[in-house]
C-alpha positions in Angstrom: 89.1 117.3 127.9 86.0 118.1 126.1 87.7 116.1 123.1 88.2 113.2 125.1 84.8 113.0 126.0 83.6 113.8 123.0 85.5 110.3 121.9 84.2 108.4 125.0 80.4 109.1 124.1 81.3 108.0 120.2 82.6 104.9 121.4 80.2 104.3 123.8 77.6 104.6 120.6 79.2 102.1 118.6 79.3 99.7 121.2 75.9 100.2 122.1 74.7 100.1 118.4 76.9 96.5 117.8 74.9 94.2 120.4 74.8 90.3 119.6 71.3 89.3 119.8 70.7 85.4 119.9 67.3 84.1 118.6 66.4 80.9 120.0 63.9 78.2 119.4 63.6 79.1 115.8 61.9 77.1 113.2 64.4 78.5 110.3 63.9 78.4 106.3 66.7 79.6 105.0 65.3 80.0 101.4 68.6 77.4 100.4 67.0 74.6 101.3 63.7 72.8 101.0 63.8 71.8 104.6 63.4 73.5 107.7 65.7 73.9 110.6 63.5 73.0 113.6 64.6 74.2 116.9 67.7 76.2 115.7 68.8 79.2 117.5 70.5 82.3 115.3 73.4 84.4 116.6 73.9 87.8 115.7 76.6 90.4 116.0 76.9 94.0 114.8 73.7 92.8 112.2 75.7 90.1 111.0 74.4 86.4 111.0 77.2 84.7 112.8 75.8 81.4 113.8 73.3 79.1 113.1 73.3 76.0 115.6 70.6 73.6 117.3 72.3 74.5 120.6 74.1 78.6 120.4 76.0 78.5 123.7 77.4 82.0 123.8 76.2 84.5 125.5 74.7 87.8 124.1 73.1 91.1 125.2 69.6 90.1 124.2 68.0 87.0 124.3 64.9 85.9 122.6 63.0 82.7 122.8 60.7 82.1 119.6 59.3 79.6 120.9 59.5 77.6 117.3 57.8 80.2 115.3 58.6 80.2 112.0 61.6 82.5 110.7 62.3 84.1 107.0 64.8 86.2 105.5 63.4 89.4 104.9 61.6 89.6 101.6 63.0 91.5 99.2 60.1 93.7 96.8 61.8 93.2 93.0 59.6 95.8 91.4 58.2 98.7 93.4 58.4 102.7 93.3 59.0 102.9 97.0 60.5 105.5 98.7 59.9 107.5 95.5 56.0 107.8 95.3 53.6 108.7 97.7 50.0 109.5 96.0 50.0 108.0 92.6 47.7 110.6 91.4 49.3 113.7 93.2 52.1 114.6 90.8 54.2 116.5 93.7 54.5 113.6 95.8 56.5 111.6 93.0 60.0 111.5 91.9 60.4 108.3 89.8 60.2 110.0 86.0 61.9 112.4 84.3 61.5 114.6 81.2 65.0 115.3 81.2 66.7 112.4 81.0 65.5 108.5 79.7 68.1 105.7 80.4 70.4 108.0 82.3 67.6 109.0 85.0 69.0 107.5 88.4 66.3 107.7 91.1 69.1 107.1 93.7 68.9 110.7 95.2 65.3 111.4 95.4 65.0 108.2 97.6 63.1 109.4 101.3 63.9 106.5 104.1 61.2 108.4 105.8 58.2 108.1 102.8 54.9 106.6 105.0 54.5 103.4 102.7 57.5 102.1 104.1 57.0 101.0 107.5 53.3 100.1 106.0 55.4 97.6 103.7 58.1 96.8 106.4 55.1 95.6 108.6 54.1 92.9 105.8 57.7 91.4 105.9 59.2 93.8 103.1 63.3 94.4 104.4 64.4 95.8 101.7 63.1 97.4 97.9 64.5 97.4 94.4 63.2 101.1 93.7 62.6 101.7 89.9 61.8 104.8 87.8 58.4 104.7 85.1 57.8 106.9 82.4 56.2 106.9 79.1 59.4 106.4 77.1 60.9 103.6 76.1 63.7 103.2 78.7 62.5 104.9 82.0 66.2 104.8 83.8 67.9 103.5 86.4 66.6 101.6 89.7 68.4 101.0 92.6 68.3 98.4 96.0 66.9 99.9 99.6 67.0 98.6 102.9 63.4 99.8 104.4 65.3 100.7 107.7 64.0 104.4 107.0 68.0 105.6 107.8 69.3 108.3 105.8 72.0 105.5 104.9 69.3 103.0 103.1 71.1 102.8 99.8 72.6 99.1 99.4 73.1 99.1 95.4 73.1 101.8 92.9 71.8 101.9 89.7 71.5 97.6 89.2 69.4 97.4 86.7 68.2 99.9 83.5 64.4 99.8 82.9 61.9 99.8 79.9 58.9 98.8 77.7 58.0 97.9 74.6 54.6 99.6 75.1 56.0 102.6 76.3 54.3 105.6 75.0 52.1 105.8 71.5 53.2 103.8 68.3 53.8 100.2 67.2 55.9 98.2 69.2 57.9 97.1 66.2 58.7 101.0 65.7 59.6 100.8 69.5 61.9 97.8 68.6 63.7 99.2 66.0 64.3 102.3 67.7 65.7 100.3 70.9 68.4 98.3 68.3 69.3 101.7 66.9 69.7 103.4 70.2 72.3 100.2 71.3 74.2 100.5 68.0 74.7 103.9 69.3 75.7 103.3 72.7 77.9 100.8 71.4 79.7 103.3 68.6 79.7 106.3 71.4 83.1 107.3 72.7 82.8 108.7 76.5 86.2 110.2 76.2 84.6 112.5 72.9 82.9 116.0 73.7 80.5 114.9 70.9 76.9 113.2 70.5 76.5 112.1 67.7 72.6 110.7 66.4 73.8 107.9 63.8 70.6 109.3 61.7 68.1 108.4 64.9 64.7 110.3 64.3 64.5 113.6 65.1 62.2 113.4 67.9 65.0 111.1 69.7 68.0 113.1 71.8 69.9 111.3 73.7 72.4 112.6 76.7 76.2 111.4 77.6 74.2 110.0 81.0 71.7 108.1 78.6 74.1 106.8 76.6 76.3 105.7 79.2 73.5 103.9 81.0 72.9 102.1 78.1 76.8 101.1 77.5 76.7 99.6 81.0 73.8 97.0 79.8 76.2 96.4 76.6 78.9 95.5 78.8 77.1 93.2 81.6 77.4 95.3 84.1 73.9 95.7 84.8 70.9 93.6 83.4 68.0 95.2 81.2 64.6 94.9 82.7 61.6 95.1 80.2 57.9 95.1 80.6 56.7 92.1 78.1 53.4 90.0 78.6 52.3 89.1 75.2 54.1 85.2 74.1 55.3 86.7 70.6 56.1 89.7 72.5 58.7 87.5 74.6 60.2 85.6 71.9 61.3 88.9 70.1 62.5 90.2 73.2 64.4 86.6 73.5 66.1 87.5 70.2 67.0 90.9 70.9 69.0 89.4 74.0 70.8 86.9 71.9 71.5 89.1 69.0 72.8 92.1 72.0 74.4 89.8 74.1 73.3 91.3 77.0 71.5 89.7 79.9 67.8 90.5 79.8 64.9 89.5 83.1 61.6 90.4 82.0 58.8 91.6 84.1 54.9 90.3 83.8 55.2 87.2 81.5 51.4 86.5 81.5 52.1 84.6 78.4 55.3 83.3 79.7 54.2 79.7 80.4 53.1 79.7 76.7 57.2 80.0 76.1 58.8 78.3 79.0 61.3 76.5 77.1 62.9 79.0 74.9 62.5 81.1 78.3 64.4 78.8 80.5 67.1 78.1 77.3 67.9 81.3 77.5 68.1 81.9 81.0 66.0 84.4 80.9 64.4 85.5 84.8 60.9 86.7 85.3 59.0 89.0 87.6 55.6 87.7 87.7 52.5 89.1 89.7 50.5 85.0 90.6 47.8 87.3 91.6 46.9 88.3 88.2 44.9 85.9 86.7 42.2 87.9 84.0 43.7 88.9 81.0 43.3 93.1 81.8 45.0 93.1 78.3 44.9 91.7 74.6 48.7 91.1 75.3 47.2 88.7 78.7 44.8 86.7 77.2 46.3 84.0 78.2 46.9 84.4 81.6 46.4 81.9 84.0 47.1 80.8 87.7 49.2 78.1 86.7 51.8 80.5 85.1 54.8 80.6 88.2 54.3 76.6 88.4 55.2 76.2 84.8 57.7 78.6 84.1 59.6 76.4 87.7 58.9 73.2 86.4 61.1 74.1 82.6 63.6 75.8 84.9 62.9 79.4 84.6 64.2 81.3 87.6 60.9 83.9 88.9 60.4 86.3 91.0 57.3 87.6 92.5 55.7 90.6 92.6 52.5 92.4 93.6 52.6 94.0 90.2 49.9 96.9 90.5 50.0 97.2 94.0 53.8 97.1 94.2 54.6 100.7 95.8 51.8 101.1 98.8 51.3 97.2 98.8 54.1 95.8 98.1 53.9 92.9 100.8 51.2 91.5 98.9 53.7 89.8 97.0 53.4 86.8 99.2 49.9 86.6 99.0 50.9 86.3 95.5 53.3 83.2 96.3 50.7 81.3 98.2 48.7 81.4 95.0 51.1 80.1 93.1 52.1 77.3 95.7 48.1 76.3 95.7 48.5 76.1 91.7 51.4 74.1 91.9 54.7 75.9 92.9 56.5 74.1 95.3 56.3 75.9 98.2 60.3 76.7 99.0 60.6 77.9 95.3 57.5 80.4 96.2 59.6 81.7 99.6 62.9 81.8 97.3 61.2 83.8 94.9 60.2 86.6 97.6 63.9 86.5 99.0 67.0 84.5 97.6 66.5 84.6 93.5 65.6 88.5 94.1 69.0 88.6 95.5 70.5 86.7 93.7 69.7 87.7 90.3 70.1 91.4 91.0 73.4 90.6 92.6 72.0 92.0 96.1 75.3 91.5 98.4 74.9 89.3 101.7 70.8 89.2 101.5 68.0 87.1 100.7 69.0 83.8 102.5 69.4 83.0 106.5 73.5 81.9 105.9 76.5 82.7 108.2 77.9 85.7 106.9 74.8 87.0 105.6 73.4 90.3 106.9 70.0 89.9 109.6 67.4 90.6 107.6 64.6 88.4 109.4 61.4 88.1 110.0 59.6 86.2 113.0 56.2 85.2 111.5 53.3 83.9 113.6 52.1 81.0 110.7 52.7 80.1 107.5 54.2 83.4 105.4 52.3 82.3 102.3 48.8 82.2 104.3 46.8 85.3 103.9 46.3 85.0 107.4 49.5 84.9 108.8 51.4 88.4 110.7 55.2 89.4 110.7 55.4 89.6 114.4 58.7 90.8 114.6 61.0 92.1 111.8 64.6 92.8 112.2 67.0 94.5 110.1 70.7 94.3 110.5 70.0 92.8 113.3 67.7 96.1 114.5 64.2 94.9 115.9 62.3 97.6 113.9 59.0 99.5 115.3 55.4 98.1 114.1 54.2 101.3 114.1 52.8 103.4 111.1 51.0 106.1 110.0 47.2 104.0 109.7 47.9 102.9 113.3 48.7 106.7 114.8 45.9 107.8 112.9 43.4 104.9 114.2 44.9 105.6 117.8 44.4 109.4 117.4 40.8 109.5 116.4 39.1 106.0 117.3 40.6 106.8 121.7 39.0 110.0 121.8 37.1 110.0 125.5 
C-alpha cells in the first residue's frame, strides 16, 4: 500500500513538473534571423520549445499574454568563474585554480547552483554560464557549461573547452610558446594505456600528470577547442600559426588588437571573445584598442562572442551593455544578440540552446525594451520552461534593513 502511494505521489510530481506553458503576443528574435516575429505566440512542454506560430491554438496549463514585449533566448555568459568564486579577494570562497593539477584541473565538481552571484546574473538575462578555471600557469584547466537554474543538476557540458595564456605567470612569452609546443609533442607521443610519464627533456620545473596530459590529447584530437588569452596583434598571429601548425581548433579571448588582423583571423576561422566595453588600452599588448573592434572583426567574417571581460563572474550580464556598444559603433544589431546567445552555443557545441527553434530547450527571456539599451529590465526569465524567482540576496538585504518600522 505504502509502495503504491509512494508511486502515486512520484507521478503526480512529474506531471506537475511537465506543464505546457503557452506564451502569447510575443515579439520573438530568435537570434537566426535578422527579423522579428511580431505577434507570435511560443508553446512549451516539459521545457521544450514545441511551437512557434502567429496563432498557437492548443490549450495549456498556463497562459501568458506578453502583450508584444520583446522575447530572447537566454544569454549564454562565454567566459565567467561563476558558480565557482564568490569574493575575488577572499581566497576560501574560490575553487577555480589549482596547484595540483594545470590542464587536467576540471572545475566540474566544485560548481555550487546555490553561489549568490547567480540569481544576481540570472536577473540581468544570464540562463546559462560557461564556467572556467584561472591560474598563473600556462594552461589553467578545464571549463564546463551551467544552466543558472541554481538545481543540484546544473551541469549541461563537461569539460568543453581547455584554458590558457600566453602571459601566464613570469617569463617571456616566447619561453611560454615554446614550452606550450613541447608540452603538445608530449601529449601527442604519450600512451594512456602506459603506467609511465615520461618528460621528453621538458625543464625541470615542468611535471605534468596522466589527467594533464590527457586534457591536452583531447585538444590534439578535436574534441574540445583550446581557449587562449591573446590581445596583442603579433601576439595573435603567432597564436594563428601555432593552430595551423597543431591542427587543432583554437577561439581566442580579448583580441583588442584583433581588428588589426581580421583577415588572417577570419581565414582561419578563428572565434573571438571580446569585452566592446573595453576601449583604453589598460595594457602595452591594448594599445590599440578601439570601440570599433566587434564591427570589424563581423564585417571580415570573424565569428565573436561577447563578454563582460573583468566583470564577468559578479557581473556577468553586463555583457550586453557590451553588445549595445558595439551595435552603436557599427555591429549590426542581430549579430550583437547572436553573439550573447546563438554563436556562444554554437561554437562551444552547447546542445539545444542559444536560439528560440522548435526543439530547442526554453531558455527565454521577456524583456521590457530593447536588450542592448542600458535601460532596459528582464521582466521575466524562464528556464526549461521554469519562470524563475527575481529575487536575490541585494534585494533581501535592502528589504531587511531599508522596512525597518
Amino acid at each position: 500500500m505504502i509502495k503504491h502511494l509512494v508511486i502515486f505521489i512520484l507521478l503526480a510530481f512529474n506531471n506537475l513538473s511537465a506543464e505546457t506553458l503557452l506564451l502569447k503576443n510575443a515579439t520573438i528574435y530568435t537570434g537566426e534571423s535578422d527579423s522579428a516575429l511580431q505577434g507570435y505566440d511560443i508553446l512549451i512542454d516539459n521545457g521544450i520549445i514545441v511551437s512557434i506560430k502567429e496563432e498557437v491554438t492548443e490549450s495549456a496549463d498556463v497562459t501568458t499574454n506578453l502583450e508584444e514585449k520583446i522575447i530572447t533566448a537566454g544569454l549564454i555568459a562565454p567566459f565567467s568563474q561563476m558558480g565557482l568564486v564568490e569574493i575575488g579577494m577572499i581566497q576560501e570562497t574560490r575553487d577555480d585554480n589549482s596547484d595540483l593539477y594545470s590542464a587536467g584541473f576540471s572545475i566540474t565538481q566544485a560548481f555550487n547552483p546555490s553561489s549568490t552571484l547567480i540569481p544576481y546574473n540570472l536577473n540581468g538575462g544570464v540562463t546559462s554560464s560557461i564556467s572556467a578555471p584561472s591560474g598563473s600557469g600556462l594552461f589553467s584547466g578545464l571549463g564546463s557549461s551551467f544552466s543558472l537554474s541554481g538545481e543540484n543538476n546544473s551541469l549541461i557540458t563537461k569539460d568543453l573547452a581547455l584554458y590558457a595564456s600566453l602571459g601566464a605567470g613570469e617569463g617571456s612569452k616566447a619561453a611560454n610558446l615554446l614550452l606550450m609546443e613541447d608540452t603538445f609533442e608530449l601529449a601527442r607521443k604519450y600512451d594512456p594505456n602506459s603506467n609511465e610519464l615520461q618528460n621528453y627533456s621538458l625543464p625541470n620545473s615542468i611535471k605534468y600528470s596522466k589527467r594533464d596530459l590527457l586534457a591536452v590529447k583531447r585538444v590534439i584530437d578535436k574534441e574540445i577547442p583550446l581557449v587562449i588569452s591573446a590581445d596583442r596583434a603579433s601576439d595573435i598571429l603567432t597564436l594563428i600559426r601555432f593552430a595551423q601548425e597543431q591542427d587543432i581548433e583554437l577561439i581566442l579571448k580579448g583580441a583588442s588588437e584583433g581588428w588589426m588582423v581580421s583577415k588572417q583571423l577570419s581565414e582561419s576561422d578563428i572565434p573571438v571573445i571580446l569585452s566592446p566595453i573595453n576601449n583604453l588600452p589598460s595594457s602595452f599588448d591594448r594599445l590599440g584598442s578601439r570601440l570599433e573592434n566587434a564591427s570589424l572583426l563581423n564585417k571580415a567574417g570573424v565569428r565573436i562572442l561577447i563578454s563582460s571581460d573583468r566583470w564577468e563572474t559578479h557581473n556577468a550580464y553586463l555583457s550586453r551593455q557590451g553588445a549595445g556598444i558595439a551595435v552603436a559603433y557599427g555591429l549590426p544589431w542581430h549579430e550583437a544578440l547572436k553573439a550573447l546567445t546563438l554563436n556562444v552555443a554554437d561554437i562551444f557545441d552547447i546542445p539545444n540552446r542559444g536560439s528560440i527553434s522548435t526543439g530547442n530547450i526554453a531558455d527565454l527571456v521577456v524583456w521590457d525594451s530593447d536588450p542592448l539599451e542600458v535601460t532596459a529590465f528582464a521582466e521575466k526569465v524562464y528556464i526549461s520552461g521554469k519562470l524563475m524567482s527575481t529575487q536575490t540576496r541585494s534585494k533581501l538585504l535592502k528589504d531587511r534593513y531599508l522596512n525597518i518600522d
